[in-house]
N, C-alpha and C positions, 0 to 999 in steps of 0.2 A: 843215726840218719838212715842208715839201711833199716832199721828197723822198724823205722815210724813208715820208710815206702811199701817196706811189706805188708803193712797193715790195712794202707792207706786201699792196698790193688787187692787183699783179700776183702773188706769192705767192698769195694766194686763191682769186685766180682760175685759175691752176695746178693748183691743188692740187682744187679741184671738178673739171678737167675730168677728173681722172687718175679719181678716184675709180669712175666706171664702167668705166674700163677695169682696174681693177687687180680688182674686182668679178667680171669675165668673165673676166681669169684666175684668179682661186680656183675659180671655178665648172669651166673649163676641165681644171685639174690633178687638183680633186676624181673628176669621168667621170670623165677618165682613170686615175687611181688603183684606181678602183670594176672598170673594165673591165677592166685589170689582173687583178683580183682572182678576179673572175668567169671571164677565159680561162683563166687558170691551172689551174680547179677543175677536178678529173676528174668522165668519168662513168663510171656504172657501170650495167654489162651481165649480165645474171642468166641464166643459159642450164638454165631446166625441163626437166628428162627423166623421164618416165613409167620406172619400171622393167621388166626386159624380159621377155616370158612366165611365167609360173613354175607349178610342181604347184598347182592348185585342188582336187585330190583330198585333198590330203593334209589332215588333221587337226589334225596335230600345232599349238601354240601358235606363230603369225605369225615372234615370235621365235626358231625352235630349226628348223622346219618351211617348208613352201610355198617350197621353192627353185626356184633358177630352172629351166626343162627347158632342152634343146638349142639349143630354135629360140632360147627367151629370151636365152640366150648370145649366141649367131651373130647378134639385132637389136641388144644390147648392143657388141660388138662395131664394129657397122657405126657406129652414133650415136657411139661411143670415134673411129674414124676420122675422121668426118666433124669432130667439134670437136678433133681433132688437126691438121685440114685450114685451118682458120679465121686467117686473116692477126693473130692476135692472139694475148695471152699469156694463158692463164688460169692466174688469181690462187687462185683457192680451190677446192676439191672438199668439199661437208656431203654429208651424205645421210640418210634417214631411218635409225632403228634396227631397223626389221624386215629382217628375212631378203633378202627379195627386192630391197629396194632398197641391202639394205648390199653383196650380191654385185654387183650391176648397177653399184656405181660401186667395187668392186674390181676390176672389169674395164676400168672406164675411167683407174682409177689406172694399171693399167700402162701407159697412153701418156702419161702427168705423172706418173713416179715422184719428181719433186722436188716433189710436194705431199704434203701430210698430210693422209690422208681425215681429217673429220672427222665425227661423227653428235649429231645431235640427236632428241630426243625431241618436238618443238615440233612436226614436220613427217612424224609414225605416219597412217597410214592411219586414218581417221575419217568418220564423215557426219555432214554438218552438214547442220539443217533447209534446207527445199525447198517447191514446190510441192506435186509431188506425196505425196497423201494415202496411197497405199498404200507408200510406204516410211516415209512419217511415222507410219504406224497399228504398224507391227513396228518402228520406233524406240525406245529407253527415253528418253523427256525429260530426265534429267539426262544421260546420255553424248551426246545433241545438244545440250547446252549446251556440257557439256567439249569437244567438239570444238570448237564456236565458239570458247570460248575460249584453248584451244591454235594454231590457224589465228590468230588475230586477233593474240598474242603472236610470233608468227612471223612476221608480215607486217610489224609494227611493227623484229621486231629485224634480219632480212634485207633486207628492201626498203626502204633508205636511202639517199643521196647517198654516195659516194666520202669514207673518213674520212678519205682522208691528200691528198686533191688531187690523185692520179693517177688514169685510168684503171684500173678493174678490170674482172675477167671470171671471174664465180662460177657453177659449178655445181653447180646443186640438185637431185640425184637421190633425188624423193620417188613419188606416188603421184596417180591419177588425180582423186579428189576432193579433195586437196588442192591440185591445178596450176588444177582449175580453179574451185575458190573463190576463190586469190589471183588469177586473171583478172578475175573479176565485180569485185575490190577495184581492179585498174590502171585497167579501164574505169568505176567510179566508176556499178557498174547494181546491183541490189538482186541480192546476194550469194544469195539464195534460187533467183536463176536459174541457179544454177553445173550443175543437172542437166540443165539443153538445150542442155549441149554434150556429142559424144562426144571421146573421146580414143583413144589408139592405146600400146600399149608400144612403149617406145624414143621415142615423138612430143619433138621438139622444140617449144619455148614461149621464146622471147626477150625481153625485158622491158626497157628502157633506163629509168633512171632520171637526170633531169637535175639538174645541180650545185641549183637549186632547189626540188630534190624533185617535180617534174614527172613523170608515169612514160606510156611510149609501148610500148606492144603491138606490139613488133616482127614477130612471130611467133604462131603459135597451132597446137599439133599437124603440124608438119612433118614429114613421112616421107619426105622423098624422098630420103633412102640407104638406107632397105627396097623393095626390092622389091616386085611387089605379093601373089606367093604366099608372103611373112616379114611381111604388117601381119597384126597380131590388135588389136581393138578392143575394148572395153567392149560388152558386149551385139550382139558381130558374132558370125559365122560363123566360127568358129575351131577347129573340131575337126578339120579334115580339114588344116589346116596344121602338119604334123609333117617334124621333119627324119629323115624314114623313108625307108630303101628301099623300092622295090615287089617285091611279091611275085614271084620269081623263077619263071619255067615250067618244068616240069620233063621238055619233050618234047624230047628228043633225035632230028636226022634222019639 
């Protein structure tokens, strides 16, 4: 009898001391399992491109009209190089459905002819309300609302974590008040400020978004594969940058 209770209290006591350590390994495997999970997940890389110069003269309706000019090609082209240049695979090509920016990433399809452009209408050239007053006074209030709520749907459906756990690397070739509303939205500043920033055709804008929906401003308006007589800007100096010959003299000696 005494020696079945000896047994019965060294079992016991056994069994209490494991119990923390069997504790710290569940806890142990659980991390681990977690961290796992987490290195696994991809992230994903969102590469904005402003479209590149285009006719401002012309009339015609955004969609059919305002195509690109020469130079807009030849920045088009450079930006096409430089994300052909890029130690990585890009996964996707959207683009807006207006003219100018459907050409500008037909130009860059031809260096990722294994993607499928694709166009969305979420990401049309719009103004959304702002500061300033005198573009809010020639505004119609309901087409600054539909714009906000086109940008807002578009933010929510593109600017997401990686759905399949790999790395990706999407290019968005839309328009300049559209690149930089969804910036005011990465930096998480009142989206009203999106008009004191300028931008550039062609400008690069890089975005990362972390497996936890985290998102880090890689980039903002990058030019540096234009040149600096091929930048044209939003409200810059851009009429004398034409890819034109100069006027030839005609004195023979």
């Amino acid at each position: 009898m005494r020696k079945l209770l000896l047994n019965t209290l060294l079992s016991s006591l056994l069994l209490t001391s494991l119990i923390p350590i069997i504790f710290t390994l569940m806890i142990v495997t659980t991390t681990s399992v977690q961290g796992q999970e987490t290195e696994a997940t991809g992230i994903r890389t969102i590469y904005l491109i402003r479209h590149g110069n285009y006719n401002h003269e012309d009339e015609r309706d955004p969609d059919v009209g305002k195509e690109l000019v020469p130079l807009g090609i030849a920045q088009t082209r450079l930006v096409a190089s430089r994300l052909k240049s890029l130690p990585v695979k890009i996964t996707s090509l959207i683009s807006s459905t207006m003219t100018r920016a459907r050409q500008t990433a037909m130009i860059i399809n031809e260096e990722f002819p294994e993607l499928e452009l694709q166009q969305s209408t979420l990401i049309r050239e719009c103004t959304p309300p702002t500061w300033r007053n005198d573009i809010m006074e020639r505004e119609d209030p309901e087409e600054l609302n539909n714009c906000t709520d086109s940008l807002e749907a578009a933010f929510i459906k593109f600017f997401i974590p990686s759905p399949d756990g790999e790395d990706r690397n999407d290019v968005i070739v839309c328009h300049g008040n559209v690149i930089r509303y969804f910036v005011t939205k990465v930096l998480k500043v009142n989206t009203m400020a999106w008009l004191q920033m300028t931008i550039s055709n062609c400008g690069l804008t890089i975005v990362k978004i972390m497996p936890n929906g985290k998102m880090k401003l890689i980039a903002y308006n990058d030019v540096g594969h234009l040149p600096p007589n091929m930048q044209t800007e939003t409200g810059g100096d851009n009429k004398t940058k034409k890819l034109l010959l100069p006027a030839e003299k005609q004195e023979i000696y």
